[in-house]
C-alpha positions in Angstrom: 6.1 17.6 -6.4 7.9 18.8 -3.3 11.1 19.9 -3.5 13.9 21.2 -0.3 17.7 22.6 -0.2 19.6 21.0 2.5 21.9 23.1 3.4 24.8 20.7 3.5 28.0 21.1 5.8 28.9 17.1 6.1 28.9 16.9 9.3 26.7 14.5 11.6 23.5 16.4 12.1 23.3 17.9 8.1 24.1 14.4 6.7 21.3 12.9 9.0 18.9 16.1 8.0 19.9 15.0 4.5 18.6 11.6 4.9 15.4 12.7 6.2 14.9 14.8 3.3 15.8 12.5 0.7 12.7 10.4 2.6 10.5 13.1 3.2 10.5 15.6 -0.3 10.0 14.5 -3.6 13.3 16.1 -5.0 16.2 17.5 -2.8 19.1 19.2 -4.0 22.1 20.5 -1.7 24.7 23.2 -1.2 27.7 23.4 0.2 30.3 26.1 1.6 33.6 26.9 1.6 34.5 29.6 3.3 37.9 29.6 4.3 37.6 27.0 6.9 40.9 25.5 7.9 40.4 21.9 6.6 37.9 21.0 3.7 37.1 17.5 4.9 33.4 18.4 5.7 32.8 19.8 2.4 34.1 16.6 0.8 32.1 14.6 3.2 29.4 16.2 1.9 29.9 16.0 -1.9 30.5 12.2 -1.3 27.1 11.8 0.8 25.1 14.0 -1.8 26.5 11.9 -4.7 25.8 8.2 -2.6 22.2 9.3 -1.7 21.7 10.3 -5.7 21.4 14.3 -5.5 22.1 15.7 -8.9 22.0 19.1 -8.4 24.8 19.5 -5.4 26.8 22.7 -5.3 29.7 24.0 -3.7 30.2 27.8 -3.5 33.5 29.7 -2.7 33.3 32.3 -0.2 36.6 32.0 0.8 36.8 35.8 1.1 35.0 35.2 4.6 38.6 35.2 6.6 39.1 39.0 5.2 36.1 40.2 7.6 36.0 38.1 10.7 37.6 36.8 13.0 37.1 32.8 14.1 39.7 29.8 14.7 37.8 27.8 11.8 38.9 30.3 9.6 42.1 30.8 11.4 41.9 34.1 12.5 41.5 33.4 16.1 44.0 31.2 16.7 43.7 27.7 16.1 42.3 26.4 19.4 38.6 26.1 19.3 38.1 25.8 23.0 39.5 29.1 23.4 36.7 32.2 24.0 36.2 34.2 21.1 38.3 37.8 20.5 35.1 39.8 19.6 32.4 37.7 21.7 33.6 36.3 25.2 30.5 34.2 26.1 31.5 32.7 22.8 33.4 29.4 21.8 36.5 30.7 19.2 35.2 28.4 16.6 32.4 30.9 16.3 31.9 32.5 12.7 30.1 36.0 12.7 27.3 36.1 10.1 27.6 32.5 8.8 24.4 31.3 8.9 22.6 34.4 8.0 25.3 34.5 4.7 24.8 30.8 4.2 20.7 31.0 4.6 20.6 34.2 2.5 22.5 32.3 -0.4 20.7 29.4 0.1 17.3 31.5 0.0 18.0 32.8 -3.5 19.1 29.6 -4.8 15.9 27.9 -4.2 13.8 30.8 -6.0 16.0 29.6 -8.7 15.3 26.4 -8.5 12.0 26.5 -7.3 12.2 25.3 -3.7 9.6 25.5 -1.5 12.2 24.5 1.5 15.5 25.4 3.2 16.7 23.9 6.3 19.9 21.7 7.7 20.8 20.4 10.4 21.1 23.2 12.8 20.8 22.2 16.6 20.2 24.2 19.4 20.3 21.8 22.2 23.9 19.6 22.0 26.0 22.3 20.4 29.1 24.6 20.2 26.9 28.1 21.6 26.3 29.5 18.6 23.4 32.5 18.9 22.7 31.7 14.6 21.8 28.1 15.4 19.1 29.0 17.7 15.4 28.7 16.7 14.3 32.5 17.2 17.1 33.6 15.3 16.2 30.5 12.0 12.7 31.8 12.4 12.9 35.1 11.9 15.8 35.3 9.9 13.9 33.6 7.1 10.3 35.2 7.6 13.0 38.5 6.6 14.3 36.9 3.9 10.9 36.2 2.6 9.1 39.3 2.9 12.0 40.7 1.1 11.8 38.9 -1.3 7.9 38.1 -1.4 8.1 34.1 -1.2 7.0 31.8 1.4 9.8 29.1 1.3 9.4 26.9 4.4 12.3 26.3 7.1 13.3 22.3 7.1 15.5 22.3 11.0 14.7 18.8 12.1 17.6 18.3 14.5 16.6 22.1 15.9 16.1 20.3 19.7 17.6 17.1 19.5 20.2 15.7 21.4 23.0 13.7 19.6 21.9 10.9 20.8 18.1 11.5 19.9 20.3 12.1 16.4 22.0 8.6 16.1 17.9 7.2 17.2 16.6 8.9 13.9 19.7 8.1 11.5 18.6 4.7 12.8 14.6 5.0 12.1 15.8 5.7 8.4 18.3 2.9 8.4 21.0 5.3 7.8 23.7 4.8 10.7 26.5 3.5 8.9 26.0 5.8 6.5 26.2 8.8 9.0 29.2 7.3 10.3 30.9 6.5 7.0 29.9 9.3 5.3 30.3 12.5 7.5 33.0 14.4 9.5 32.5 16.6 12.1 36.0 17.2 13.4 37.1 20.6 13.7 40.5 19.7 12.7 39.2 17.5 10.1 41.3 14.1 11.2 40.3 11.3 9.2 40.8 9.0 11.9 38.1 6.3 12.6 36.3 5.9 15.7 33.2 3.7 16.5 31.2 6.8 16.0 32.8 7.8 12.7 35.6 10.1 11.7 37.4 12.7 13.7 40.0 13.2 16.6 38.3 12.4 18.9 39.7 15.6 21.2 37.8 18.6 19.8 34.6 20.1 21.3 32.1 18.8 18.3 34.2 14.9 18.1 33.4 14.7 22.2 29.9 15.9 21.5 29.5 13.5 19.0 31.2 10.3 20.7 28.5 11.1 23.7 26.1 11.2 21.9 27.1 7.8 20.5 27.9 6.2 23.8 24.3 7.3 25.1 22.6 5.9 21.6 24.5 2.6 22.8 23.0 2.8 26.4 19.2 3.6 25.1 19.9 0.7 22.8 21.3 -1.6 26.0 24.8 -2.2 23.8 27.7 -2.6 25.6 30.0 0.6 25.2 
């Protein structure tokens, strides 16, 4: 029996990671985040997906004392626009969260030593994204060969997305037969508007909505649709 946590955000690229689990692992269980982020829709998104796909072991976990020590317009201590550079990292969008990866990936790593696990992963992407340095495959790698030596384990990393383009995203939610439910069942808005679009939910305006209704209008091209 093979068993992976999906770290699960609900957002376009962890919901279509989550798919590929479910198909690829014997058993898959999820967790989920909130840290103080300024609208929960994701997290919702991703209790709803979890639930549809038939994951009974799906948890949430509070950490919504993250605001207290950094600064980031998710969490509203950077303003509220996104496309802003950061206070504390100028080569960095303001949406960027110090440490939430290596917090999410360390919780995550105990979890499945509870559960006995012998995978983490998401969907973390280091080709269409925001410029985040903890999404980046030197930092995954070694990040988790740390977090197994110290705690003498040898859990796998599960980063499918790690170099795909969104639209190389929408092609493999469509090998599993899974685009409607990507676009019925995730949000990646970083407002969190639950307004529909062709490519799913969002505003439409924000840095991750445009990546992700590019990504959609060059699935539509590869797949000769009119857009």
């Amino acid at each position: 029996m093979s068993k992976a946590l999906v770290l699960l955000s609900g957002g376009q690229d962890s919901i279509t990671a989550l798919c590929l689990a479910v198909k690829s692992f014997d058993e898959v269980a999820t967790i989920s985040f909130r840290y103080g982020q300024q609208h929960v829709k994701e997290t919702e998104y991703a209790v709803i997906a979890a639930a549809k796909l038939g994951i009974a072991d799906s948890h949430v976990i509070d950490l919504s004392f993250l605001p207290s020590l950094v600064r980031s317009a998710l969490v509203g201590t950077a303003g509220n626009d996104v496309s802003n550079s950061h206070p504390d990292h100028p080569t960095l969008p303001a949406s960027f969260v110090p440490n939430r990866n290596a917090l999410f990936l360390t919780l995550a790593h105990a979890y499945a030593q509870t559960i006995q696990a012998e995978v983490i992963g998401g969907g973390m992407n280091q080709t269409d994204y925001s410029g985040y340095p903890d999404c980046r495959e030197p930092f995954l790698n070694l990040f988790l060969r740390a977090l197994n030596i110290g705690s003498e384990t040898e859990i796998r990393g599960f980063f499918p997305l790690l170099h795909y383009t969104k639209m190389q995203t929408w092609l493999m939610a469509e090998d599993l037969g899974k685009v409607e439910f990507v676009i019925e069942n995730s949000m990646t808005c970083y407002y969190g508007v639950e307004k529909m679009n062709e490519w799913g939910y969002g505003c439409g305006e924000c840095p991750a909505c445009k990546l992700r209704a590019n990504g959609w209008t060059e699935y539509l091209e590869v797949r000769n649709e009119p857009v």
